[in-house]
C-alpha positions in Angstrom: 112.0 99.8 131.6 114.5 100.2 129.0 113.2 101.5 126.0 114.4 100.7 122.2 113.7 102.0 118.9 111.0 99.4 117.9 109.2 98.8 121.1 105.8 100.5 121.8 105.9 103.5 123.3 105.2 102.7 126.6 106.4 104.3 129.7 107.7 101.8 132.6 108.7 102.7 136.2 112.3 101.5 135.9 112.5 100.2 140.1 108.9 98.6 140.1 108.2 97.2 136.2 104.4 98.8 136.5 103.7 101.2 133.8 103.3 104.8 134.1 101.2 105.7 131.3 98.2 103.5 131.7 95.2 104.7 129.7 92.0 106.4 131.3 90.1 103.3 130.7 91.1 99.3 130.4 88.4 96.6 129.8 87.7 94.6 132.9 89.8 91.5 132.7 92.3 92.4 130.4 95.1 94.1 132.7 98.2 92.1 131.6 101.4 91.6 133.6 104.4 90.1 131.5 107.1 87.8 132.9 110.4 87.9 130.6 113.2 85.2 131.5 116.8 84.2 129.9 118.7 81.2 131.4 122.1 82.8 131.3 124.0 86.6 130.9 124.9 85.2 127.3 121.4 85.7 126.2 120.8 88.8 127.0 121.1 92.1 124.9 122.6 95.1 126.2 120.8 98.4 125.3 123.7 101.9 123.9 123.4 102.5 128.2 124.8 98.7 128.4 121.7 97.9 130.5 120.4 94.0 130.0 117.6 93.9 127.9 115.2 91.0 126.6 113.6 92.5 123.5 112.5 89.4 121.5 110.2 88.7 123.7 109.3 91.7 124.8 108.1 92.7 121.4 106.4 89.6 120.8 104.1 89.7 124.2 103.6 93.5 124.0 102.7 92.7 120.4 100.6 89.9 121.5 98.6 91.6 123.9 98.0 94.6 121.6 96.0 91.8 119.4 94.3 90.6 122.0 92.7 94.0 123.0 94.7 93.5 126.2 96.4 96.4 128.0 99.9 95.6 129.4 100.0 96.8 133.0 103.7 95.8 134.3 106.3 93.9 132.9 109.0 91.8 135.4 112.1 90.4 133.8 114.5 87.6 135.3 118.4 88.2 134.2 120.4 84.9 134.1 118.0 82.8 135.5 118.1 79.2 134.6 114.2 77.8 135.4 115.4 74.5 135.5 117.8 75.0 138.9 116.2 77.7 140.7 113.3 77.0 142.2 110.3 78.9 142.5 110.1 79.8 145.9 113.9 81.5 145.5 113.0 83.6 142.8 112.2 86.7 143.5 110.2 88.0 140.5 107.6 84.8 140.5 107.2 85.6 144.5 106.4 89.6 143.4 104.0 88.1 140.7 101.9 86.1 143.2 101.8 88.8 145.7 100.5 91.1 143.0 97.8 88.2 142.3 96.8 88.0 146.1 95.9 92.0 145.4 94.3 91.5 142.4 96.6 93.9 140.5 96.4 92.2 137.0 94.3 89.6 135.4 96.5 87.9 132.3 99.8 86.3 133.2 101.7 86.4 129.9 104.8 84.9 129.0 106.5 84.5 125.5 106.4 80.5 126.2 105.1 78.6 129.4 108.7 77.5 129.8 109.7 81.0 130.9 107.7 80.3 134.0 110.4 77.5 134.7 111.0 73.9 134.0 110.9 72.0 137.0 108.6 68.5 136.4 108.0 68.4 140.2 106.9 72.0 140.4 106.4 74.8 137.6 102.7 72.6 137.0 101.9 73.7 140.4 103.1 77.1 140.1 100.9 77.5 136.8 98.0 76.1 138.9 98.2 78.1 141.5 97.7 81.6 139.2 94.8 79.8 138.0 93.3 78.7 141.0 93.8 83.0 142.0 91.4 84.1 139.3 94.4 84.3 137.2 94.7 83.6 133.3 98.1 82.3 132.2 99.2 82.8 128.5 101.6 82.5 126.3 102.1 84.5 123.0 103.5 81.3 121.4 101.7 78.6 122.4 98.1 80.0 123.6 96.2 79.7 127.2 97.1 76.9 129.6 93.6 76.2 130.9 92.0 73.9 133.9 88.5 73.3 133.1 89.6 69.1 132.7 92.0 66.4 133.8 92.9 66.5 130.0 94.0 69.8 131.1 95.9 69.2 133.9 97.7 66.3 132.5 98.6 68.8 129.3 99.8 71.5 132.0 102.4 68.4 133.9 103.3 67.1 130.4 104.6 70.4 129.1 107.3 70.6 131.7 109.2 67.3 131.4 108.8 66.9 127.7 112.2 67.3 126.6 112.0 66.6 123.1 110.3 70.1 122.6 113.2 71.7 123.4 115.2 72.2 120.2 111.7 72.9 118.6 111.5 75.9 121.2 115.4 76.9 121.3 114.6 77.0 116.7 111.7 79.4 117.7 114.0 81.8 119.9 116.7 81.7 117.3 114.0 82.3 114.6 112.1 85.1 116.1 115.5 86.7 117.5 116.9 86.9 113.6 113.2 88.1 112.2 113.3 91.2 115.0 117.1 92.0 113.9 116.1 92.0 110.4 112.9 94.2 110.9 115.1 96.7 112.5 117.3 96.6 109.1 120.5 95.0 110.8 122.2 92.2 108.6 121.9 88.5 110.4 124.1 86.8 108.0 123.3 84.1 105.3 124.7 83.7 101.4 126.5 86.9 99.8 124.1 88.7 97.9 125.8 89.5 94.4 126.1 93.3 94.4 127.2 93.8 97.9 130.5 93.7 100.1 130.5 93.2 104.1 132.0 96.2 106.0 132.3 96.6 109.5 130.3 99.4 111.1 131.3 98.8 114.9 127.8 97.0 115.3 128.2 94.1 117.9 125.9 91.2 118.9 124.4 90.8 122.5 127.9 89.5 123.0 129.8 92.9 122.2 131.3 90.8 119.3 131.4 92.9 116.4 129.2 91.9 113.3 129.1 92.4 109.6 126.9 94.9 107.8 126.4 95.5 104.0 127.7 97.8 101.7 127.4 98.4 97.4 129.9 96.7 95.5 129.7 99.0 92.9 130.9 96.9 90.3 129.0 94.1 90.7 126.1 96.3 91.4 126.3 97.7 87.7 126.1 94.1 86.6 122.7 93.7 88.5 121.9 97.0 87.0 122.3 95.2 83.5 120.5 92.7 84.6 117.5 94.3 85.6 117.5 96.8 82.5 117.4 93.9 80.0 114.9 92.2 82.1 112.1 95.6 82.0 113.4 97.5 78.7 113.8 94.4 76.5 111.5 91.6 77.7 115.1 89.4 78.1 114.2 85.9 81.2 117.2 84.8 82.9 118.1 82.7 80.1 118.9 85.2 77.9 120.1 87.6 80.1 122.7 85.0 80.9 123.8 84.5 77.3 123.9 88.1 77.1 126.4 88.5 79.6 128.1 85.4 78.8 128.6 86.6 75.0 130.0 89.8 76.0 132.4 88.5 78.9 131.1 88.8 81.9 131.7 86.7 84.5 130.1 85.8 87.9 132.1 85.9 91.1 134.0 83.0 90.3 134.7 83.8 87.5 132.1 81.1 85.3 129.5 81.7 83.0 126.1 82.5 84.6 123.5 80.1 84.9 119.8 81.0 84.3 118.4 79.9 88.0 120.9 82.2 89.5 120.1 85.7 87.0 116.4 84.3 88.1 117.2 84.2 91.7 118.8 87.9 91.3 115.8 89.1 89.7 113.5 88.1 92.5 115.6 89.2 95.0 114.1 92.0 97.2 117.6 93.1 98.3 118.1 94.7 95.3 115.5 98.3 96.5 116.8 97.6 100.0 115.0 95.1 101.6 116.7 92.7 103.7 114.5 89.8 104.4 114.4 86.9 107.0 112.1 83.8 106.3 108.5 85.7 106.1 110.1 88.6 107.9 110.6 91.8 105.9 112.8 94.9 106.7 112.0 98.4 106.4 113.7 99.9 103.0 117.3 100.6 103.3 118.1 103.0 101.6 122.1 102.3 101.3 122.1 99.2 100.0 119.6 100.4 97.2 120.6 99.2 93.5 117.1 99.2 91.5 114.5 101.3 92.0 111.0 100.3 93.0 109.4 100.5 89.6 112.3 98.5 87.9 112.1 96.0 90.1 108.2 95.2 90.8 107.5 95.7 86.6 110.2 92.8 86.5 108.5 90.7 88.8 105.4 90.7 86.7 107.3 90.2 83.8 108.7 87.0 85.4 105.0 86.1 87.0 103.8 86.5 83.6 106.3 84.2 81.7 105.5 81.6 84.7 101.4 81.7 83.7 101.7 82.7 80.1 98.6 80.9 79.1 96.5 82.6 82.3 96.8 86.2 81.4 98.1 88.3 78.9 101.6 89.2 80.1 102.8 93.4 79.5 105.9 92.1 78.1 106.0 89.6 74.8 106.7 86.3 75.6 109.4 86.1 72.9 111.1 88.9 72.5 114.0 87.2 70.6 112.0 87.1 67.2 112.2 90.4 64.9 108.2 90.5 64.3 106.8 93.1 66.2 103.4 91.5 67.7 105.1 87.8 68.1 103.0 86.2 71.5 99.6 88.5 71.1 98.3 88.3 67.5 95.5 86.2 66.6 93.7 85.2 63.6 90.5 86.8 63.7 88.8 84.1 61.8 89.5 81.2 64.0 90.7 82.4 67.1 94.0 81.0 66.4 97.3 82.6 67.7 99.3 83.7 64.8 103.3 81.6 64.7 105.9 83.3 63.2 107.9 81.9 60.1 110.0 82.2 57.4 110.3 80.9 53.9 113.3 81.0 51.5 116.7 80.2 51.4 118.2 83.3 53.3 120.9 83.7 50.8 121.5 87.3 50.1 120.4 88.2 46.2 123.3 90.0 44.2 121.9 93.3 44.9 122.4 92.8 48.2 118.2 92.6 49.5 117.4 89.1 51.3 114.8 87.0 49.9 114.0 85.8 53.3 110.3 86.3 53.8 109.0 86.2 57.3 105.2 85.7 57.8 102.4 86.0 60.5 100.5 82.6 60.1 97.9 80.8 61.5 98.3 77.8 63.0 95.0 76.4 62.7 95.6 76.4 58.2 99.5 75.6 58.9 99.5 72.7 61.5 96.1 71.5 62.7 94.5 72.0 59.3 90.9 73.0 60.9 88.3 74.8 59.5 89.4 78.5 59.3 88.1 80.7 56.0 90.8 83.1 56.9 94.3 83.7 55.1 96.6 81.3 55.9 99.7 84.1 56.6 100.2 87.9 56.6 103.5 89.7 55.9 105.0 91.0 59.0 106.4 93.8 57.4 102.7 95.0 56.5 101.7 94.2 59.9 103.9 95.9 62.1 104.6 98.9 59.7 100.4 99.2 60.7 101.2 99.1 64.0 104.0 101.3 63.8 101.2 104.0 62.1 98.9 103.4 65.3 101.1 103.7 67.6 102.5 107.1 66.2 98.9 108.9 66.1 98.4 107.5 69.5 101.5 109.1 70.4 100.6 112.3 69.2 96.8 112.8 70.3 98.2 111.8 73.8 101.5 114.1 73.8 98.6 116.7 72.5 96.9 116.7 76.0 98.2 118.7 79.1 99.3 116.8 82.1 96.9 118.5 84.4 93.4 117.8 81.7 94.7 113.9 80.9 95.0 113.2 85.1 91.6 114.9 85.3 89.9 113.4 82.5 91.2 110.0 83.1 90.5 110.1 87.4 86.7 109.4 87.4 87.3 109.0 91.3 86.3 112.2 93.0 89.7 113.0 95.0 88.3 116.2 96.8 85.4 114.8 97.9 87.0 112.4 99.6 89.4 114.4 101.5 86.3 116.7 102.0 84.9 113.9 104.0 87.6 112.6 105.7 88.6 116.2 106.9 85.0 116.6 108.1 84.9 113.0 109.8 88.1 114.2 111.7 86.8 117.1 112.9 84.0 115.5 114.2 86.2 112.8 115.9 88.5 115.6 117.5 84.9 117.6 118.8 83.7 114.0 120.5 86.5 113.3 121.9 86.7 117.0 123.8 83.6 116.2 124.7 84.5 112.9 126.6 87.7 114.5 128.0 84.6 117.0 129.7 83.0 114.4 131.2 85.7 112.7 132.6 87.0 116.0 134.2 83.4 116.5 135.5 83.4 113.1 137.6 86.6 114.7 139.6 84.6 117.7 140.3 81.3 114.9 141.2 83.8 113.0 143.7 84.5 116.6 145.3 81.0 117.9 145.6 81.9 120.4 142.4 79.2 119.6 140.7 75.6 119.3 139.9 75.8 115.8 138.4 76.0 112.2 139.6 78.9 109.9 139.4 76.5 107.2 138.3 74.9 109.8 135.8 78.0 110.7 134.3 79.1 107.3 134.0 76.6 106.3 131.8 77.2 109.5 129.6 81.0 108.4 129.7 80.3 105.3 128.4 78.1 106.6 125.5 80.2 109.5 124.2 83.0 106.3 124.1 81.1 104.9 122.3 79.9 107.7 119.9 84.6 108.2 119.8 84.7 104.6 118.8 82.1 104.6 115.9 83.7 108.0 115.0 87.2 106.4 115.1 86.3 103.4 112.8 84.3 105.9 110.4 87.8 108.7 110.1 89.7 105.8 109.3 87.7 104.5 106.6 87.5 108.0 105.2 91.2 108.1 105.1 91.3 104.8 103.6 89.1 105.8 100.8 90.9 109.3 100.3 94.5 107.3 100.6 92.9 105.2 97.4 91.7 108.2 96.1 95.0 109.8 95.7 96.5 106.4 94.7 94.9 106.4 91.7 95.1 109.9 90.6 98.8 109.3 91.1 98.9 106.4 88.9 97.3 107.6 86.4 100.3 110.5 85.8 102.8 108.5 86.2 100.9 106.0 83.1 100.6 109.4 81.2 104.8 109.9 82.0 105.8 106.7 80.7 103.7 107.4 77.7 105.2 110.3 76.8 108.1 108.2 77.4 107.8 105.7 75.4 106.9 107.8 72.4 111.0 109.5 72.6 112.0 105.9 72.7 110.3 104.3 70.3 111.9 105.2 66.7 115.5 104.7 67.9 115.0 101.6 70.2 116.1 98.0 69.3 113.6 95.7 68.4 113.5 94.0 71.7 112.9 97.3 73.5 110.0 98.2 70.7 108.1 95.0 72.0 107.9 95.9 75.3 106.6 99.2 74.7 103.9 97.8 72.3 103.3 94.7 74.4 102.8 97.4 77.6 100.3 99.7 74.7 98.1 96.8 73.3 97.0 93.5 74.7 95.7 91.9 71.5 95.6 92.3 67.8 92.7 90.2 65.8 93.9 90.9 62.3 91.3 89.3 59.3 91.3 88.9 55.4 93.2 91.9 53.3 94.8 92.9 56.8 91.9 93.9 58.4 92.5 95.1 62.0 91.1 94.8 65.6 92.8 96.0 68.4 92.5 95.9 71.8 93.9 98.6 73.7 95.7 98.5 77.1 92.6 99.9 79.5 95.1 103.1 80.4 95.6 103.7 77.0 91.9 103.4 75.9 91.0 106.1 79.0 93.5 108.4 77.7 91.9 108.5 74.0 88.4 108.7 75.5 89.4 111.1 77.7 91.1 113.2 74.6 87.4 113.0 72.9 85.7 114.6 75.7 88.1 117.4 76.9 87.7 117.6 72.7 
């Protein structure tokens, strides 16, 4: 059989459709042949050798079957046609099929849907029947097993093949399943043009040797969504002020209007943007070409926009209002009451003659200020105080965690033990490796049996087959949790210095960043600030941050 790019890798006899590299052992009753069938020439896709292919549902049975446990044996596949005028004694391939199931060659009848076995009222029932009257279970990756165990059944089996009102229901599932393949092999199946991008022409063509658009950078829309993205991570902006940003300093969408917030929020969500094209739940592989944002950009924006959508579930890493000047506006609380602390202002905001504003700004508590509960806290704080405190935390924190080598901070932080994992999952390899010598032994030793080569039994040798399998199986399950575990293991470690990066990061940035840009680094730093009479302080440190110093007092 033709082979493509995103198939299995199984091998096919190209004359007969049975498969040549069938596995040393297949579970009784689960030896599947598949029966692929398009209606016309139109519908078929030719291969770079221009042979006819039907790949959409060739993936989907072989992908089927793999789910089931089941192990595809042969595969037959009807070109052009039509299972509404040909009848099923002049096709050839449904003859082959029932001769095979005279001979008991295969035990599953699989089809992508029942109607690929034809649609003749008077006659494809019958046909169905007959496989299941030969021992034969008929299936279909769409729609499940066609069963006779009642009349109910029977009746469902004659229904299925006149009902014509499923049709465009079935035709929508083709189409669907066609696009989400195309898209999963990273190939453009058309839709709204995403802002950033430009269509080129690649010399790819459709099943109909029609040429096709791809996509391409525009480059200078791309810097646009680069803006975009950047205000979104950096400065705590939501799609409303990123679009009065780029409103205020002229730049317009591709019509030439002013941007509207759902479409900035649409951009923002859009997982084009690191290269993946997407086709209702299907996702592609990354492209790497039509890359704009990198991965870390974009997923820290997506919880800074799941955050703004839930801001009363969870603490979000990026202050909900990032338009005010006060430093800890969204996560300060009065540590009397509980009470979030609002931010306001007194005075008339005219400048005095020497040029100072008598504009104060103030940390208050809500419950003194508007609800006027009990709270025997102060009723405001200056922000200046405030955040000139936090500024003084944040710098020693800066400095005992610069202090620290890469290598001890990782270390210190990592309470996982890395090495030991990949100690055991080595160990649980080798093991797998030794057991499955051992069966390859055995089953050269029933040759030598069958010859008179050697000491043993067939039936002895059987049964020691049988356990070694199942010693590879328990051995298989075991190596790959290992290498789960080890995989988490190294996860973390590598989390952890890329935390101890964007510290060390932040700490450059944070004396010569604009206020919006200081919030997001402090927001990412601390997730809540209790502050009490005469400015007393309680903070609560981001977890990361909190390891780090703990982990400074030990290697200490």
């Amino acid at each position: 059989m033709n082979q493509t790019n995103y198939l299995q890798s199984y091998i096919f006899d190209k004359q007969t459709g049975w498969r040549i590299d069938l596995p040393s052992y297949i579970a009784p009753g689960t030896r599947v042949l598949c029966l692929y069938r398009v209606s016309t020439g139109k519908q078929l896709y030719h291969n770079e050798q221009n042979q006819a292919d039907i790949p959409m549902q060739r993936i989907r049975c072989r992908d089927f079957a793999e789910q089931q446990g089941w192990t595809v044996v042969c595969e037959l596949q009807e070109e052009g046609v039509s299972g509404h005028k040909v009848r099923a004694e002049k096709r050839d391939k449904i003859q082959t099929i029932k001769s095979y199931a005279l001979e008991h060659k295969f035990d599953i009848l699989l089809v992508f849907m029942f109607d690929r076995i034809g649609r003749i009222s008077d006659e494809t029932p019958f046909v169905v029947e007959w496989f299941a009257q030969h021992d034969i279970r008929i299936w279909s990756a769409v729609e499940g097993e066609q069963k006779f165990e009642s009349h109910v059944d029977k009746l469902t089996n004659y229904i299925r093949y006149w009902q014509a009102d499923g049709e465009s229901r079935k035709t929508a599932e083709c189409v669907a399943n066609s696009m989400a393949i195309l898209t999963s092999e990273g190939c453009y199946t058309g839709g709204g043009l995403a802002y950033g991008y430009k269509y080129i022409r690649t010399g790819r063509t459709n099943k109909r040797k029609q040429e096709v658009n791809d996509l391409a950078i525009r480059e200078d829309e791309a810097e646009v969504v680069r803006i975009m993205f950047t205000k979104a991570r950096y400065e705590g902006y939501g799609s409303q002020r990123v679009a009065n940003y780029l409103t205020k300093n002229g730049i317009k969408n591709r019509e030439g209007k002013n941007w509207h917030p759902s479409t900035i929020k649409a951009i923002l969500r859009n997982p084009l943007y690191i290269g993946i094209m997407r086709s209702g739940a299907t996702r592609s592989p990354v492209q790497e070409h039509l890359r704009i944002i990198d991965d870390e950009t974009f997923y820290v924006v997506q919880a800074n926009l799941d955050a703004r959508a839930n801001m009363y579930a969870n603490k979000p890493h990026t202050p909900v209002a990032t338009c005010s000047n006060a430093l800890l506006s969204g996560f300060i609380f009065c540590g009397h009451c509980g009470a979030r602390l609002c931010v306001t202002t007194s005075g008339k905001g005219r400048p005095r003659k020497d040029g100072s504003d008598p504009t104060r700004t103030r940390y208050t508590c809500q419950t003194k200020s508007r609800t006027h509960g009990d709270c025997d806290g102060q009723t405001g704080y200056t922000v200046r105080k405030l955040d000139a405190m936090i500024d003084t935390i944040l710098h020693g924190i800066f400095a005992r965690i610069g202090s620290m080598r890469r290598e001890d901070a990782i270390r210190a932080c990592y309470s996982g033990n890395h090495d030991a994992q990949q100690t055991i999952f080595q160990k649980v390899k080798r093991d797998y490796e030794k057991a499955e010598q051992n069966l390859q032994t055995l089953k050269d030793e029933v040759v030598k049996s069958l010859t008179g080569e050697s000491a043993f039994e067939p039936n002895i040798l059987d049964m020691a087959i049988r356990g070694q399998e199942e010693k590879c199986a328990e051995l298989r399950r075991a190596m790959a949790h290992a290498e789960e575990e080890a995989a988490k293991s190294q996860a973390t470690a590598e989390h952890i210095a890329k935390q101890y990066d964007e510290i060390l990061e932040w700490a450059q940035l944070y004396d010569n960043c604009n206020i919006s840009m200081k919030k997001v680094i402090v927001a990412n730093m601390i997730d809540r600030v209790d502050v009490f009479r005469d400015y007393q302080l309680t903070i609560r440190l981001n977890i990361t941050i909190e390891q780090f110093l703990i982990s400074l007092e030990n290697v200490a």
